[in-house]
Each structure stands twice: as structure tokens, then as C-alpha cells.
N, C-alpha and C positions, 0 to 999 in steps of 0.2 A: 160490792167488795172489789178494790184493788189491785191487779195480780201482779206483782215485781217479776217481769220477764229476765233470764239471766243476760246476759250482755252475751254479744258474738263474738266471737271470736273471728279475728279477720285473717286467713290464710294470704302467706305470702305466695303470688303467684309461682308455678317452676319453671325455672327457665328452658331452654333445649337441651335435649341429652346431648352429652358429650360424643364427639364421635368417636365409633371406634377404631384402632390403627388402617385395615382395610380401607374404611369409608374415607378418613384422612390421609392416606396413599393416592385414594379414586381423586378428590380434592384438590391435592399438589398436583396431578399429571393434569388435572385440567385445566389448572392455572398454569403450569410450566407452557403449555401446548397452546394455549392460547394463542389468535395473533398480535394483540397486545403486547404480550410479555416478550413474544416474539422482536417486535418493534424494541422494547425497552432495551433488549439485551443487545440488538443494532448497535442502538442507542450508546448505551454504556461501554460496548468493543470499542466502536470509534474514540468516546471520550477518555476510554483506558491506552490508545497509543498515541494519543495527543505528548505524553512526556515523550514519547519513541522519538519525534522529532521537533523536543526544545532540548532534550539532553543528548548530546553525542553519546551513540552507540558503540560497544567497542568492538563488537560484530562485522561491521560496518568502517567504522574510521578508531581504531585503536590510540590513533596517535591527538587524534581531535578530544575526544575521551580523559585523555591524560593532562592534555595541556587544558580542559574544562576544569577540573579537577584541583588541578593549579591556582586556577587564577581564580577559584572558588572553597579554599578549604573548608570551609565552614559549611555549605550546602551539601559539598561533595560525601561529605560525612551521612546525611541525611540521606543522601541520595542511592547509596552507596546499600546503605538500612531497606531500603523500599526498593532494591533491586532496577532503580531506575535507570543504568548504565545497561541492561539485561533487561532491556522492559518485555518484551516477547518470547522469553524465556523464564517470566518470572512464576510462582504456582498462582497468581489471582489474576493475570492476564489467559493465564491457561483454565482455569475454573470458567471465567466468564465465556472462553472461545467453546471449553466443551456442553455447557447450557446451552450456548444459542444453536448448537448443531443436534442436541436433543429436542431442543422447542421446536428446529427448523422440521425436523423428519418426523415427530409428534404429529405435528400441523398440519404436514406436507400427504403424507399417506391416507389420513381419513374423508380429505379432501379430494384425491387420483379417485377412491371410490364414489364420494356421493357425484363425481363429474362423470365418472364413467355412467353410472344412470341415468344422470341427465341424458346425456350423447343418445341412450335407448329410448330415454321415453316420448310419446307423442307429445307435439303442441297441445297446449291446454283448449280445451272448447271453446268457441265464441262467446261473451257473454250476451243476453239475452237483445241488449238495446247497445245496439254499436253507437248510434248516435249523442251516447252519453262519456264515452270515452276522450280523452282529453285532444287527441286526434282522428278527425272523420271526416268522411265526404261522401259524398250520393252521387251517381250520374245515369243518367239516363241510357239507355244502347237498345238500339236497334237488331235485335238479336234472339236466339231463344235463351233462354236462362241456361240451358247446359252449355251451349256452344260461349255464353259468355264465362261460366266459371269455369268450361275446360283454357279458352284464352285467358285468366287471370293465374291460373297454375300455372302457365308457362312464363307469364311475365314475374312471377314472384322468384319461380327456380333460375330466371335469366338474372335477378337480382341476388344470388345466392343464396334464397330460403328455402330452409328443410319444409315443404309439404304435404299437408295431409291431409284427408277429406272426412271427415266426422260426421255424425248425425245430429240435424239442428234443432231436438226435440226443444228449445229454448226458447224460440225464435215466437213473436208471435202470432196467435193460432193464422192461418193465412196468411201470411205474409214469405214464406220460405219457400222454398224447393224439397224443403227436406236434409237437404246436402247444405254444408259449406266448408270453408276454406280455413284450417286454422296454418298457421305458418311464422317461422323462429328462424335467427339466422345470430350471427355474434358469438357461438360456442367458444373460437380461437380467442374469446379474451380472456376465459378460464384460463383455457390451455396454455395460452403464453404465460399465465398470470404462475400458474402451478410450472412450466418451465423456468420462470426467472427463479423463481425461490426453490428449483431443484436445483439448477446453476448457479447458488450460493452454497449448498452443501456440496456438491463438486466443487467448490474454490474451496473451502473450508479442508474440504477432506486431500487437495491437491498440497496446502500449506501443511499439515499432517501431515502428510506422507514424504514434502521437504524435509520438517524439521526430526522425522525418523533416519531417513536412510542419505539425508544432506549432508554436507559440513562448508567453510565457510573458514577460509585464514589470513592475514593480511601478515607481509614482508614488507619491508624497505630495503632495496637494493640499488647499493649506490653505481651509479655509471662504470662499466669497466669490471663490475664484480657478478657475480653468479647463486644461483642459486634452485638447489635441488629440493622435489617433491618429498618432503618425509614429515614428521609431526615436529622432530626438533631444530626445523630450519623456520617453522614459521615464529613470528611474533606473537602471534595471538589465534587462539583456535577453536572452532563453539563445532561440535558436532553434535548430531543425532544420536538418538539412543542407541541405534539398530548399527552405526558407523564402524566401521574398523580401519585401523592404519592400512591392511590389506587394501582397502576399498581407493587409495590414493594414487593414480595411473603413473610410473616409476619415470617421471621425466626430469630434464633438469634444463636449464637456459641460464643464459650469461645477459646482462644486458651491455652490447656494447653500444650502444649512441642511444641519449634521450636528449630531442630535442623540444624547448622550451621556447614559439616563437607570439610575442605579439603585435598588437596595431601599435604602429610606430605615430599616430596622429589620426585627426579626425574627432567627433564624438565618442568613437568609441576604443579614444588612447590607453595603454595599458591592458585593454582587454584583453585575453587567450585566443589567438588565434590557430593554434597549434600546436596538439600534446602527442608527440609519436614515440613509439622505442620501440632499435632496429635490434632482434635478440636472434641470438645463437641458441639453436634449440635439437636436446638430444628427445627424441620420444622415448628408447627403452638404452638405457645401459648397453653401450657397444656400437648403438643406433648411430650411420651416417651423421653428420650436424648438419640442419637446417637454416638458412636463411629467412627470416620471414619479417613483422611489421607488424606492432599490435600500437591502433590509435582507440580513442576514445569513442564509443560505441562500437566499434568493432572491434574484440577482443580475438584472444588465440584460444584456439577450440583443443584438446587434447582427449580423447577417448572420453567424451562425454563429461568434460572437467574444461572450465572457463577461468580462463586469465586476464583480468581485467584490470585499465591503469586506474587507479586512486589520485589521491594529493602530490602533486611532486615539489620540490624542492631545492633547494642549493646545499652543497656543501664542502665549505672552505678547506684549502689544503692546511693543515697547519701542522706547522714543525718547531717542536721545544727541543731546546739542548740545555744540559746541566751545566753547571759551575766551571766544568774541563770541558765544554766541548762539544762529550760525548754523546748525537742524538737519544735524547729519550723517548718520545713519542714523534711519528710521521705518518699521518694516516688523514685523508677527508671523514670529516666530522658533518653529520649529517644537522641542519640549523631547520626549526619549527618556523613556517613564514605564520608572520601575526596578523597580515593584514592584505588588502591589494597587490601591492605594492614589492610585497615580496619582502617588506624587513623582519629577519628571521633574529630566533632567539636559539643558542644551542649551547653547551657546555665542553669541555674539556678535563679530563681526570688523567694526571699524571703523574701513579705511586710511584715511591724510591725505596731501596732496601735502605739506605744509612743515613739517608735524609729527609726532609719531612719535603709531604705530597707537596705537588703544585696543582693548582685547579683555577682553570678560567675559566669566567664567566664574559662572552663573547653576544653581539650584534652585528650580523650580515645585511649590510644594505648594497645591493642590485646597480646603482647608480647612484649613489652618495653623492649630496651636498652639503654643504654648512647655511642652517637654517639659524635665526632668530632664537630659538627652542635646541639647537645641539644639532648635530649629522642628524638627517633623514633620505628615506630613498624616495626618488621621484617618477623613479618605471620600474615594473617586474624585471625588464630585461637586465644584460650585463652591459652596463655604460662606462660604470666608474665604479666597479666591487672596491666595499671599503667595508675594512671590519675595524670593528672597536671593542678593544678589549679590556677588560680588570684583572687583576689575577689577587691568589689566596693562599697561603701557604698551612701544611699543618697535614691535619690526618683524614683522609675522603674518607675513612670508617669501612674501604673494602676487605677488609681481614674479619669486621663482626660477624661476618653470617647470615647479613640481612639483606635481604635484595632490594637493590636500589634503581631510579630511573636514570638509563643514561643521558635525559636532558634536562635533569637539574644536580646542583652543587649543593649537598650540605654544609655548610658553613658551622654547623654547631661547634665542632673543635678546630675550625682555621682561623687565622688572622689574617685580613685585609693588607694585602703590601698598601706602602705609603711613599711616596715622593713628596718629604719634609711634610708639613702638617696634613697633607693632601690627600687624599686614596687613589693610589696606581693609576691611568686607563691612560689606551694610549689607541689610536686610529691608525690602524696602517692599509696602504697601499699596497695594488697585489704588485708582488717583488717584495716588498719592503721586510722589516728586521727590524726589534726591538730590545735592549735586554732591559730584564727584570731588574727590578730594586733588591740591596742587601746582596747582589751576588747568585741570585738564585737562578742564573741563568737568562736563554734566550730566547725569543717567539720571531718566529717570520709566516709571513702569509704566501705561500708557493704558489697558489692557484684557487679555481673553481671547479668543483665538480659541480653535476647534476645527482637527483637522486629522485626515485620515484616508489611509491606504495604499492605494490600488486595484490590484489584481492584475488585469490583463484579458491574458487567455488563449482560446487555440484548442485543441483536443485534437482530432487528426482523425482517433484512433482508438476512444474514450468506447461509440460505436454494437457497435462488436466487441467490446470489454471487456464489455458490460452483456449483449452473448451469451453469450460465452466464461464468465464467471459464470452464467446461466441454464443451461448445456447442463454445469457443473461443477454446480451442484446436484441438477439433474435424471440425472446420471450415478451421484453420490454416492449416491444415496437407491436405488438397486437394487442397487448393492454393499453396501451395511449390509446391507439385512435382505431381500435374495431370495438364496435358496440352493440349491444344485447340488447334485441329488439325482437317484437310478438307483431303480427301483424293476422288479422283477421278478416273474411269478403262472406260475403250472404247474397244471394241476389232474389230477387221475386218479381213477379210480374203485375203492382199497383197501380203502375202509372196511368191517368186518364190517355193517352194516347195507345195504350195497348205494349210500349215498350218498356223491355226488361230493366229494375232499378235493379245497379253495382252498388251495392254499401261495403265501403274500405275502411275500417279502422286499424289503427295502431298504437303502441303502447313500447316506450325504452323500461327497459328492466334496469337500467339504473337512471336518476333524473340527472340532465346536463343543464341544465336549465337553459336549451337551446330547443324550444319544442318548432320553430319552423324549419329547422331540418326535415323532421319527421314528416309536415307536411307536406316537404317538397318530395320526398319519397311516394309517399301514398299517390299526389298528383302523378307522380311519376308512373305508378304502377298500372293507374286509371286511362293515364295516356297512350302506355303501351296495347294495354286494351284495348280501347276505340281505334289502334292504328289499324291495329290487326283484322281487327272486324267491318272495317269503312270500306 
């Protein structure tokens, strides 16, 4: 008889428990801590200030910023979105910078321990048969077996090896003294290795502590004009969290001469060969006035607050007069240089109470020719200052409320003057005088100023970065080229002649794939030995 077995049922295997929050905590810190993730986040800092410098910063260059911006409306917008004008400022440049100083110190501290052990513990014991080690040699001495292992101690601690003398129960049976030599030397590439990567959380923590108690503002001050330490003198101004208007040393300077000189020929025509500016400077309110001279890299020091020159520039004297005469605007107007060369783009706004604005749209060129393509300049320097202008009649929009830049002209509500079908523009020479179309008055060109950017900045962290750098290259330089290395001696007395056999092995604790180094060490060690005892 038959017996219909039931069928099985086949259980689905279970997969792993879930972890729980704890155990998934444990998990995260030891992937954050990793030196991998460690790397990745390197990694990712770097590639996250990669925009810091394709987008002008306005931190940095306010005016560079502005005029990107410009001539990119349409990225500017995006860019604008993703804090990429603020890239160092922004919360996921700062997320990433505070991960990698959590992975770093993660990393960094379980690591000071397990090296501190090391530093205590003895060389490992010889293994049984040195002669199977990847580096070995045998020699012969003429000597007793103590007096040659007490001579290999000393040539091993003359090569800088920690030694130690152990017992050679390993060795085979008759073949030892009993005694040998085990010996280690290369600690300092740890050390260096856990100083470099402490000397990035010292940089890390020095730029922290900049961008807390720093700040950071950029002016343009035209030649002949001045300008005092306070928040609403600057153009642009990024401070720290911790900052206060307090914190800004009560000084003021006038700049009276910037000069602008270059290579007049040669390879390297046009170049900059000299950016100085000679300023009158009060330290406190009341304070005698100073003589002084702030060039490029070497800036003006003020109570622990730096003034430094930026971009400089031209800016033409211009003088409009109304319908009767009467001047309406007479002031250097500060012009953005677009190129080498110095040809600058700048603007001109001139409201009326009972007549509509005037507003030029002006081109400063340095040394003005007539090209093929319209006026261009052909040196930075002053050759032939020639400006070229357009002008625009109507309403610049300054009564709406909205803040505008003053190096551009909205045109939304002006109309373009016209000479008969033509639109306005007229080149003038410095002296020279043009009147506008329709009656709207006159333009002359009076002169050239100079004009220049000062960046004055605190960094109240510079003192720890300039260690944090020091204690990374002096870290650096023992991880390259000091190496971790084991070296082991045995000796016995086999030999058919009665004298004592030296067996030298060694072993690199990391592989360089240079193993006759190593040989030439151990010959080394072998040789100092037989000098000694010859």
C-alpha cells in the first residue's frame, strides 16, 4: 500500500534583523570615521570650491561679481539660487566642511591610542627560520656568540633601532644561544602620518575661527577721496557670526596718489609693473595724520586689521551742464576695466527736478585709437584717454525705491538721443566738450582720475593656519620617506670551523616594492659588525 506523503512546505529563508537605533548610530560613526569617507569628504571639499574660483566672489572682488552677473543674466539667476557668489558661506559647503572635521577627529584620536601602544610595546619575536624571510643573510665571525650579539645591538641602535633581547625558544633545538635580537625602527611615519591629518583639523579649525570672529569689506576709493572705518562706508561686507561693528579699529585714510605704472615694451608690454597708493592715515579720531604707502603684497597693518589694494581702475572727470548752462553733475565717475588693456565700461545718472533725466552710457579707453572695428585701447596706460559716449533721456527710475547698480543705466523708461536717423555717440578728447541733441545740454571730458578697491580684512585665525601648515609639512616629510621596518639576528655556533654564524633577517612593514634597499641595510648591519670585531 501507497502512502501519499503531504507536500512541504518550503519556508522562506529570514533575512537579518533590523538594526536597532543604537546599533545603527554604532554603524554611521564607523563609516563617518573611516579613513575612506575621510578621503571622500577631502574629495568633495575640494570639488565643492571648485565654483569659489570660476564665479567671482563678492567677498573677495564685489565689483568682479557684479559685472559677472551682467554679462550673464541668465546664469547669474541660477547662480544666485545655489549661493554660488557666497560659495564659503553657503549651509552645504559648511555641512561638508563640518563632516570632514568630525571624520578627521573620529579617525584621528583612536588612532594617537592604538600608536601610543605600539611606541610601548616590544619588537615581535624572531620567527623560527630567518632564512625564509624575504630578506636574509648569514656570516660567518670569528668571535664568541655574546660578544657578537652584544656588537649587532650596537650597530642596529647606531642605525636608529629600538632593541630588544628576547628569548629564542623558537630557534631550532641547537642551533641558538638562547638569546636574540629582535629590532623595529620607522615609528615617525605614524607620527608624522597622525601629525599631518592633526594639522588639517588645525587648518580646518583656524578657517572656523576666521570665519567666527573675521570680517572682510571691499570700498572703491577714488584718488583724492577718503575713507573711514565703519560698516556704512564699506561697499560690501561678510562678517562672522561672533563680529561686531565694535570689533572695527576706528581709523580713516584719504587716498591721495595711486599710481598705475606699466611695461612700456618688451614681451611683457602692457604688463603691471607697479600698483602703489601714497594715503593719509588717522589711527584713532584726533590721531596726528600719517604718511605711509600701501603696494601690492604689502599691505597697511592697523591694530591687527589689514588693508589691502584690489582691482584698480580709471575714472573720467565728467561734467554735464543743462539747457542754461547751469552745471548739473561734476564728479570722477568710477569706469569697470573689461579687459588688459584697460578699456573700461561705466555709467553716468543725471536726475532733474523739471526735466527728464540724462544718463550716459560711456567707454574709457587708456590710449585710444581708431581701429578697423571702432576706437580701442592699445596700453593700460594714459596715452590718448578717449572716452566715448551715448547718452539717454527719460526717467533713471531713482525715486522708485529700488536699489540700483551705479554701473549700469536702465533704459526701461529712456529714449536713446538721436543725431537725424542715427543714435547719439560721440568720442571726445580729454579737454574736449560736446553738446547733446534736442537741447539737452552739454558733456565735457575734464580729466582722469585713478581709482582703486581696498579690501581691509581681519582673519583671527591666519596665526593657526600658518601652524596647521608648518606641523602638515613637517608631518608630511616622515611619511614619504621614513619606513617601518622589523629587523631580527640569532647567532649560534654551527659552523665547521668552530666560528660563530650572524643570521640577519628583515622585513618592511609596508611593501615598496624596493626589497634591495632592505638588503643593503642588513649588509650594512653585518658589516658594521665584523668591523668591530676584526
Amino acid at each position: 500500500m501507497t502512502q501519499t506523503l503531504p507536500p512541504q512546505q518550503s519556508e522562506t529563508p529570514a533575512g537579518p534583523p533590523s538594526m536597532s537605533p543604537p546599533e545603527l548610530a554604532r554603524w554611521f560613526w564607523r563609516q563617518l570615521t573611516s579613513m575612506r569617507v575621510a578621503l571622500f569628504l577631502l574629495f568633495l571639499l575640494a570639488l565643492a570650491a571648485v565654483p569659489g574660483s570660476v564665479v567671482p566672489q563678492r567677498e573677495a572682488n564685489p565689483l568682479a561679481a557684479l559685472d559677472w552677473a551682467e554679462r550673464n543674466p541668465d546664469l547669474a539667476t541660477w547662480a544666485e539660487r545655489l549661493g554660488l557668489f557666497d560659495v564659503y558661506s553657503t549651509p552645504w559647503f559648511s555641512a561638508i566642511y563640518l563632516l570632514l572635521m568630525i571624520s578627521l577627529v573620529g579617525c584621528i584620536i583612536p588612532r594617537i591610542g592604538l600608536h601610543w601602544r605600539a611606541l610601548r610595546a616590544r619588537p615581535p619575536a624572531p620567527p623560527s627560520r630567518l632564512t625564509r624571510m624575504p630578506a636574509h643573510l648569514e656570516r660567518a665571525v670569528p668571535a664568541d656568540p655574546d660578544v657578537v650579539l652584544d656588537a649587532a645591538e650596537r650597530a642596529l641602535r647606531a642605525r636608529r633601532f629600538r632593541v630588544d633581547r628576547v628569548d629564542d625558544q623558537r630557534a631550532a633545538a641547537g642551533t641558538s644561544t638562547g638569546v636574540a635580537l629582535a629590532a623595529e625602527r620607522g615609528y615617525l611615519k605614524e607620527t608624522g602620518n597622525l601629525m599631518f591629518h592633526l594639522a588639517l583639523v588645525v587648518v580646518l579649525v583656524s578657517v572656523a575661527a576666521g570665519g567666527l570672529f573675521g570680517y572682510r569689506g571691499t570700498v572703491l576709493v577714488v584718488e583724492g577721496d577718503g575713507f573711514a572705518n565703519s560698516p556704512i562706508q564699506y561697499d560690501g561686507l561678510t562678517a562672522g557670526a561672533r563680529f561686531t561693528a565694535a570689533d572695527l579699529p576706528p581709523f580713516a585714510l584719504t587716498v591721495d596718489e595711486f599710481v598705475m605704472e606699466f611695461e612700456p615694451d618688451g614681451p611683457a608690454m602692457g604688463s603691471p609693473s607697479n600698483f602703489e597708493a601714497a594715503v593719509t592715515l588717522e589711527r584713532t579720531p584726533g590721531a596726528p595724520p600719517e604718511q605711509t604707502t600701501i603696494r601690492v603684497n604689502s599691505p597697511l597693518e592697523v591694530d591687527g586689521t589689514l588693508v589691502h589694494l584690489l582691482n584698480p581702475g580709471y575714472a573720467p572727470q565728467v561734467t554735464v551742464r543743462g539747457p542754461d548752462g547751469d552745471v548739473l553733475f561734476s564728479q570722477p565717475v568710477p569706469f569697470l576695466p573689461q579687459d588688459s588693456s584697460f578699456t573700461s565700461t561705466g555709467v553716468v545718472k543725471v536726475p532733474q527736478a523739471d526735466l527728464p533725466d540724462i544718463g550716459l552710457q560711456g567707454i574709457f579707453l587708456p590710449t585710444g585709437v581708431i581701429a578697423e572695428n571702432g576706437p580701442e585701447s592699445v596700453f593700460p596706460g594714459l596715452g590718448n584717454p578717449v572716452l566715448v559716449l551715448t547718452a539717454w533721456q527719460g526717467d533713471l527710475g531713482l525715486d522708485d525705491g529700488v536699489a540700483q547698480s551705479i554701473y549700469r543705466l536702465d533704459t526701461t523708461d529712456m529714449t536713446q538721443l538721436t543725431t537725424g536717423d542715427e543714435p547719439f555717440r560721440a568720442a571726445l578728447d580729454l579737454g574736449s566738450s560736446i553738446e547733446l541733441p534736442d537741447g539737452a545740454g552739454s558733456v565735457s571730458f575734464d580729466g582722469v582720475s585713478t581709482w582703486v578697491n581696498l579690501q581691509v580684512s581681519r582673519n583671527s585665525g591666519k596665526e593657526l593656519a600658518l601652524l596647521g601648515a608648518v606641523l602638515a609639512i613637517a608631518g608630511l616629510l616622515p611619511t614619504l620617506f621614513v619606513r617601518r621596518r622589523r629587523c631580527w639576528v640569532r647567532v649560534h655556533t654551527q659552523h665547521p670551523d668552530g666560528a660563530t654564524v650572524l643570521t640577519i633577517a628583515g622585513l618592511d612593514r609596508v611593501y615598496s616594492g624596493d626589497a634591495g634597499e632592505l638588503d643593503e641595510e642588513l649588509a650594512a648591519v653585518a658589516a658594521a659588525v665584523e668591523e668591530e670585531l676584526s
